[in-house]
N, CA, C and O atoms as a Tinker XYZ file with bonds, in Angstrom:
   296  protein
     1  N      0.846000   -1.165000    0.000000    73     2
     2  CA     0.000000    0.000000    0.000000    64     1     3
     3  C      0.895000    1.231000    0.000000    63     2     4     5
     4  O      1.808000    1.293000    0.822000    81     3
     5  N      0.655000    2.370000   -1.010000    73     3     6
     6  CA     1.832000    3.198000   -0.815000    64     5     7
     7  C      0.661000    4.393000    0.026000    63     6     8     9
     8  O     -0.555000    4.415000   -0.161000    81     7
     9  N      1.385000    5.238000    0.884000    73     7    10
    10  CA     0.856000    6.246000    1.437000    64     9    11
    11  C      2.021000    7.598000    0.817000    63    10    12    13
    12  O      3.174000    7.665000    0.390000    81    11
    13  N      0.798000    8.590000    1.115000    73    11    14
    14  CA     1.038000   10.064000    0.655000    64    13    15
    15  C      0.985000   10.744000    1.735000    63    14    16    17
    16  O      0.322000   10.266000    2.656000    81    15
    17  N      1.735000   12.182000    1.948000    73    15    18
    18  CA     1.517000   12.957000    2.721000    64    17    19
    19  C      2.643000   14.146000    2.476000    63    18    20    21
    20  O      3.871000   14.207000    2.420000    81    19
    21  N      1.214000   15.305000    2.330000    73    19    22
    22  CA     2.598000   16.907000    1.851000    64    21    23
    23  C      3.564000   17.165000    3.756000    63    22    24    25
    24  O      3.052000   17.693000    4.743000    81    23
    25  N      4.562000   16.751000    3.681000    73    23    26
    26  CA     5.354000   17.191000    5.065000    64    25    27
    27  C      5.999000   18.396000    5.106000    63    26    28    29
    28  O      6.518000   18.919000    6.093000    81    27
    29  N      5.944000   18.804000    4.008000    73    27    30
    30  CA     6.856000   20.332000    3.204000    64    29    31
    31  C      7.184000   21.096000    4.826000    63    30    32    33
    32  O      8.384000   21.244000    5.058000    81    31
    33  N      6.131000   21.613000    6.015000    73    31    34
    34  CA     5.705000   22.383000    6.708000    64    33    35
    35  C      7.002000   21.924000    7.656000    63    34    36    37
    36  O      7.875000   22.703000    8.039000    81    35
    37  N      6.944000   20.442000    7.963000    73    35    38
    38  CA     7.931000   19.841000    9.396000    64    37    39
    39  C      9.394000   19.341000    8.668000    63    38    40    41
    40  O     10.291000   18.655000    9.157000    81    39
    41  N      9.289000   19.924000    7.373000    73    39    42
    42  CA    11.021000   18.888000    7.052000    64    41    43
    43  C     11.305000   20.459000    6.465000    63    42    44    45
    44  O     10.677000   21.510000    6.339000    81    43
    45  N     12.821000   19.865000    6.159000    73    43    46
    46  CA    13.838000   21.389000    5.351000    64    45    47
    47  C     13.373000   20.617000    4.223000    63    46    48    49
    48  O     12.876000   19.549000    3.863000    81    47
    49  N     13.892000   21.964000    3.795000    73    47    50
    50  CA    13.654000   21.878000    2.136000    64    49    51
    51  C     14.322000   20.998000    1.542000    63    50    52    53
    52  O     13.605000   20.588000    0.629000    81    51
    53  N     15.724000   20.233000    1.532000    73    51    54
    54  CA    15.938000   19.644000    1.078000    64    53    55
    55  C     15.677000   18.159000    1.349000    63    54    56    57
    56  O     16.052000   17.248000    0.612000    81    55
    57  N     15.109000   18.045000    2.292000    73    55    58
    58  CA    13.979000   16.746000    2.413000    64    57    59
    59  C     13.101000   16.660000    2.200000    63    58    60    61
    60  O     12.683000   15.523000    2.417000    81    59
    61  N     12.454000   17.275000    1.847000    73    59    62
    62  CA    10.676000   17.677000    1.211000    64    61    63
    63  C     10.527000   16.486000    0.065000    63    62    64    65
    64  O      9.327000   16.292000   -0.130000    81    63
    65  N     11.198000   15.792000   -0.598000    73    63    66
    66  CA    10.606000   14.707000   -1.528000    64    65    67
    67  C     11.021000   13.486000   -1.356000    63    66    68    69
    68  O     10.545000   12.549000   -1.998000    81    67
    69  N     12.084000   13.331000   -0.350000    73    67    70
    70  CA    12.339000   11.782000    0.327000    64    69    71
    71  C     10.826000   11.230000    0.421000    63    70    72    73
    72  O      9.814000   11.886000    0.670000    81    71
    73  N     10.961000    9.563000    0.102000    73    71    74
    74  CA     9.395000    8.908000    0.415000    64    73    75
    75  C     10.325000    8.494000    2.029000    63    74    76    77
    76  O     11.453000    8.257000    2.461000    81    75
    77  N      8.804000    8.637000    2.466000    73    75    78
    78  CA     8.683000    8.238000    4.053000    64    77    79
    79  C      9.844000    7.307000    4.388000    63    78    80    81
    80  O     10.650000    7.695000    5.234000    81    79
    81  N     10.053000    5.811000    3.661000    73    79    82
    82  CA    11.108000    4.850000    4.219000    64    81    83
    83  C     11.514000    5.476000    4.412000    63    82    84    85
    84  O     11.414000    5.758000    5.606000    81    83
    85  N     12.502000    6.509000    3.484000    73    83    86
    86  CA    13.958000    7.420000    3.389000    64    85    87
    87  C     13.929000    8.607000    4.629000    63    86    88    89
    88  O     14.742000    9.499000    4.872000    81    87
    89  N     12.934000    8.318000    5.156000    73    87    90
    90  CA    12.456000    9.890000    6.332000    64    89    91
    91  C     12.809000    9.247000    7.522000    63    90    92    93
    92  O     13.401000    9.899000    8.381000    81    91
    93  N     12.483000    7.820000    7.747000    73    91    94
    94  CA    12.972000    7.461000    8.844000    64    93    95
    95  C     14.846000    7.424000    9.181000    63    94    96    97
    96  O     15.455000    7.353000   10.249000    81    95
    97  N     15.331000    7.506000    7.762000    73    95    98
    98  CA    16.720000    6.888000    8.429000    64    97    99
    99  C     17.753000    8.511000    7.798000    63    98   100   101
   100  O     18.947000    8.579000    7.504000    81    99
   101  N     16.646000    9.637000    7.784000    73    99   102
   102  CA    17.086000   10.241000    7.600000    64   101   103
   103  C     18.085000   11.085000    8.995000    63   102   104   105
   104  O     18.040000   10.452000   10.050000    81   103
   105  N     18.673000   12.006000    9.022000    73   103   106
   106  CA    18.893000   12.839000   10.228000    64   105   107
   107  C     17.992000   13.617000   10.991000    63   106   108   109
   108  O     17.287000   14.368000   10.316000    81   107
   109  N     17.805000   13.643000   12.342000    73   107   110
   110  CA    17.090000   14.461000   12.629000    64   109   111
   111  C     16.991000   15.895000   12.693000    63   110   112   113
   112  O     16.107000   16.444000   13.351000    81   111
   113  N     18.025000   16.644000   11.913000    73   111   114
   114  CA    17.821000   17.729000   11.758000    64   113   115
   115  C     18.049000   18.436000   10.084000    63   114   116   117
   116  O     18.653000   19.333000    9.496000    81   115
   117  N     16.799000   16.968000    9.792000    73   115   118
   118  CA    15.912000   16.885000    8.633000    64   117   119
   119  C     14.733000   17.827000    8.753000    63   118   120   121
   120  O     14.187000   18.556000    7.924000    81   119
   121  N     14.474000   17.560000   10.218000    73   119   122
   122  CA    12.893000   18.129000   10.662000    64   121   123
   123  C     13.469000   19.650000   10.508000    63   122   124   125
   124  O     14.664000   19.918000   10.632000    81   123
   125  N     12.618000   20.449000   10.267000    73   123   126
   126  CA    12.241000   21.807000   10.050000    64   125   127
   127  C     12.661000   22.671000   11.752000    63   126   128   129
   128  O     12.016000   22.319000   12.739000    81   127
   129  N     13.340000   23.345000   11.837000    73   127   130
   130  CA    13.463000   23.559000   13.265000    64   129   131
   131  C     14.003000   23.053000   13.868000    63   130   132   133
   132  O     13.962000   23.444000   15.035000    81   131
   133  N     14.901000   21.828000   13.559000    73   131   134
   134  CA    15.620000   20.938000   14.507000    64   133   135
   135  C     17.254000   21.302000   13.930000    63   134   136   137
   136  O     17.635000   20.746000   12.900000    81   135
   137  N     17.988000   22.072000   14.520000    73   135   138
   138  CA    19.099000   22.465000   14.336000    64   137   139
   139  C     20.642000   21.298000   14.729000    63   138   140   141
   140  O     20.634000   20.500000   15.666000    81   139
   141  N     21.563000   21.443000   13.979000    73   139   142
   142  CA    22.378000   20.697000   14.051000    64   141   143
   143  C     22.881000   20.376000   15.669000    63   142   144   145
   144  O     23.047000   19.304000   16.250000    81   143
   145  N     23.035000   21.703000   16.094000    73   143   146
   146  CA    23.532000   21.259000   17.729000    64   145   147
   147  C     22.157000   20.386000   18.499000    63   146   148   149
   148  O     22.367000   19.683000   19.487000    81   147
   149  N     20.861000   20.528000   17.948000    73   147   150
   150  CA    20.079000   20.286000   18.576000    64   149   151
   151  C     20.408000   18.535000   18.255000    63   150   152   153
   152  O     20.877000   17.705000   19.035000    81   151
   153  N     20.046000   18.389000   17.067000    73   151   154
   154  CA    20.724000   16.549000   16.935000    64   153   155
   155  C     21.832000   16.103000   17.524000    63   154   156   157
   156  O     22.024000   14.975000   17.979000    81   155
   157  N     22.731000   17.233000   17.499000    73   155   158
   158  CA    23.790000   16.824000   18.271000    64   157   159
   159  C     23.826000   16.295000   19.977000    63   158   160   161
   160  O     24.245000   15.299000   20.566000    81   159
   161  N     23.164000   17.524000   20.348000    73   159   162
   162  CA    22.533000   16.967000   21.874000    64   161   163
   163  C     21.388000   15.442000   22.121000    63   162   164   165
   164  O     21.710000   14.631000   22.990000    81   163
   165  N     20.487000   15.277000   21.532000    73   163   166
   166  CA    20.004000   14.220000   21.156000    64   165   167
   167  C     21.061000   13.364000   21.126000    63   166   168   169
   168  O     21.311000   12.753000   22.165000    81   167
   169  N     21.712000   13.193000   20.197000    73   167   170
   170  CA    22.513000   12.250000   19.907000    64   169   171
   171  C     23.690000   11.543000   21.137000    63   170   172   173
   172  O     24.093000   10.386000   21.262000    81   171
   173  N     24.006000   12.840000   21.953000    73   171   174
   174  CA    24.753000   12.634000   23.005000    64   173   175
   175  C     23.426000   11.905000   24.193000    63   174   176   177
   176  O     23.271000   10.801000   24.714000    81   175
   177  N     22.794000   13.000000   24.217000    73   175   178
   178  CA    21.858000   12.137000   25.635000    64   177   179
   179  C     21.339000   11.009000   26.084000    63   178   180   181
   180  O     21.349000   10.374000   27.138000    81   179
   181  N     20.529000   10.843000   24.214000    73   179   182
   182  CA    19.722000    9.874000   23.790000    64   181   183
   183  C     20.462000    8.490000   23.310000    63   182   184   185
   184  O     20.373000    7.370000   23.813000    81   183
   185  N     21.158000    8.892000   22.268000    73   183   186
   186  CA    21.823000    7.884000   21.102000    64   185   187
   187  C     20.751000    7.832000   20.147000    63   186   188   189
   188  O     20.404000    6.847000   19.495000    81   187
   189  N     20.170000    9.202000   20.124000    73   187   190
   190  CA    19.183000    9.248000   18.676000    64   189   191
   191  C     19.625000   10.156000   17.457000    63   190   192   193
   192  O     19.522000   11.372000   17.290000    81   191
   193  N     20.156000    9.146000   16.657000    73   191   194
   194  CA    20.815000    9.487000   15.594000    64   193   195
   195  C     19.692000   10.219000   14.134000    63   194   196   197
   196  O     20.145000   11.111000   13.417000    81   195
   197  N     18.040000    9.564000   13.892000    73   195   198
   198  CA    17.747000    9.723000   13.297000    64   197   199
   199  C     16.643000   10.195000   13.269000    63   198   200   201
   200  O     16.539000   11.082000   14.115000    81   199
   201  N     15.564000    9.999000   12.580000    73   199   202
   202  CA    13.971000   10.864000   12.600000    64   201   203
   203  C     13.362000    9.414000   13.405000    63   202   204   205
   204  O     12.714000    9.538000   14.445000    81   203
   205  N     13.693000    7.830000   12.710000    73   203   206
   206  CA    13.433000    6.819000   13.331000    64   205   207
   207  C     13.602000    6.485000   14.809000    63   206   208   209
   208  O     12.731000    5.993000   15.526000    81   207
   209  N     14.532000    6.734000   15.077000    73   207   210
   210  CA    15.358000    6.759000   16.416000    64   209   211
   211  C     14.648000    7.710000   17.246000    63   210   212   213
   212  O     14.617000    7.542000   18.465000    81   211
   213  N     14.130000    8.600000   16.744000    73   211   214
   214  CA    13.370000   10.054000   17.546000    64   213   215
   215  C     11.601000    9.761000   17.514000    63   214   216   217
   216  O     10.758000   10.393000   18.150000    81   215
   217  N     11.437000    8.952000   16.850000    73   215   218
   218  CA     9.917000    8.183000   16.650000    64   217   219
   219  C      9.664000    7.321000   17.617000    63   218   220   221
   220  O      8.677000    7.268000   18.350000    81   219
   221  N     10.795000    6.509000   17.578000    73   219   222
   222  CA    10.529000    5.167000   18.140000    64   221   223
   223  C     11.039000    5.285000   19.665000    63   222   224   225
   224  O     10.844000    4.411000   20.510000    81   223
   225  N     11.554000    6.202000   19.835000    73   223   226
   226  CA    12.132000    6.566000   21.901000    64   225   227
   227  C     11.138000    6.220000   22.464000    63   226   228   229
   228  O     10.008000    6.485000   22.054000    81   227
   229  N     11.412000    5.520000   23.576000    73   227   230
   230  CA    10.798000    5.374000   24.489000    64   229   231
   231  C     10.060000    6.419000   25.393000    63   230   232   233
   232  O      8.945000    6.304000   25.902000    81   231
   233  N     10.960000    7.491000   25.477000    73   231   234
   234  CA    10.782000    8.646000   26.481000    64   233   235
   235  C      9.952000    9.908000   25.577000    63   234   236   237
   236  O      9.016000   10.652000   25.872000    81   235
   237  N     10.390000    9.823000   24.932000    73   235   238
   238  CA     9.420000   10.818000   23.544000    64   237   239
   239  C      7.837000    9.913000   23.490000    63   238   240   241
   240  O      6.895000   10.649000   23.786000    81   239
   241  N      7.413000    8.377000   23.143000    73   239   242
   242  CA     6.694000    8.261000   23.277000    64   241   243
   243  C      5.805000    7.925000   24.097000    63   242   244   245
   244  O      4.630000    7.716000   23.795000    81   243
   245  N      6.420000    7.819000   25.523000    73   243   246
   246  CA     5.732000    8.058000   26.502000    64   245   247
   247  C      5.325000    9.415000   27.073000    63   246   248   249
   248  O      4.482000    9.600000   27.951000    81   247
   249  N      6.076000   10.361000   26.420000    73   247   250
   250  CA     5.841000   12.186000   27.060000    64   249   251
   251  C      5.069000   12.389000   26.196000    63   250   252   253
   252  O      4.295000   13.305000   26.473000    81   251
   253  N      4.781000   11.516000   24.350000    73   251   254
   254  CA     3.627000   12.489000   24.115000    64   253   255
   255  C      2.211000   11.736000   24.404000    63   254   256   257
   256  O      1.165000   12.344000   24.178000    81   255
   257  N      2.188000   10.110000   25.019000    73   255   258
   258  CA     0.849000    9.313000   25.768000    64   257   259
   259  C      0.129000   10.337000   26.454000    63   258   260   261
   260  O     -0.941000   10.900000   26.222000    81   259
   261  N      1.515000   10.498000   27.919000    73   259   262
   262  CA     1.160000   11.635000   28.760000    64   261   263
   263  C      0.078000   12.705000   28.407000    63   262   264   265
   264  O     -1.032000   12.859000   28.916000    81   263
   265  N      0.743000   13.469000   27.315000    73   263   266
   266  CA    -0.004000   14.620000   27.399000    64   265   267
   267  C     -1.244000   14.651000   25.875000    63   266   268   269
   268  O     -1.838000   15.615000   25.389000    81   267
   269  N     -1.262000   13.146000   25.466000    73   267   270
   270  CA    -2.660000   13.221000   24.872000    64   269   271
   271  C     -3.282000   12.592000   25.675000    63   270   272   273
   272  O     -4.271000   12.130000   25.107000    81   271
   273  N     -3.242000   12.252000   26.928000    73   271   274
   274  CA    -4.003000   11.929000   27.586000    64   273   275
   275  C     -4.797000   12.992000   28.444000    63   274   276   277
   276  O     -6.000000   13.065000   28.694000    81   275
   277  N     -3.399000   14.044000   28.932000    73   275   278
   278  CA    -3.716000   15.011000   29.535000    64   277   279
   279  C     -5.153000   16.059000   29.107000    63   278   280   281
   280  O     -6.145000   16.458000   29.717000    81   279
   281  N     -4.679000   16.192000   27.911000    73   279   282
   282  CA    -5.345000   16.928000   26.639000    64   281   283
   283  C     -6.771000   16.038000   26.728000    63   282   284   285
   284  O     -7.845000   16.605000   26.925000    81   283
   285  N     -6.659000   14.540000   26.558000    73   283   286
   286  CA    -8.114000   14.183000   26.787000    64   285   287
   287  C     -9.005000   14.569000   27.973000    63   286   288   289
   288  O    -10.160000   14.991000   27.921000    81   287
   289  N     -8.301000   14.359000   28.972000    73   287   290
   290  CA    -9.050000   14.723000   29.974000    64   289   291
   291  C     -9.695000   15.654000   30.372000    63   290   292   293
   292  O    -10.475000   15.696000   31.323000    81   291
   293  N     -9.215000   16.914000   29.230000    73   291   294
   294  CA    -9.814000   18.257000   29.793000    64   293   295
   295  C    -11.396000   18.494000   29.616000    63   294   296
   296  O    -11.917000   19.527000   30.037000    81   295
């Protein structure tokens, strides 16, 4: 099944036409706003090298459970 989606808004420009596989193993400061020192810190804290690696955290996806839960509750 292939999926679509315009990401133009959350990636740099020069990632804007990678297909998704290629998004996961891209760098994370692929994302729009995510600056090199900022991957860099990631990379030291975490050992999250990529957009995959930053998806799949444990601690990222438990902080955003948290607060769609939070958000539900209101």
């Amino acid at each position: 099944m292939s999926i679509s989606a315009n990401l133009d808004k959350i990636l740099d420009k020069a990632h804007e036409n990678m297909e998704l596989t290629q998004l996961v193993d891209a760098p994370i400061d692929a994302l729009a706003g995510v600056t090199a020192a900022d991957a860099e810190a990631l990379t030291k804290a975490l050992g999250i090298k990529t957009i995959g690696d930053l998806g799949r955290n444990k601690h990222f996806r438990a902080a955003a459970a948290i607060a769609q839960l939070a958000d539900a509750s209101k």
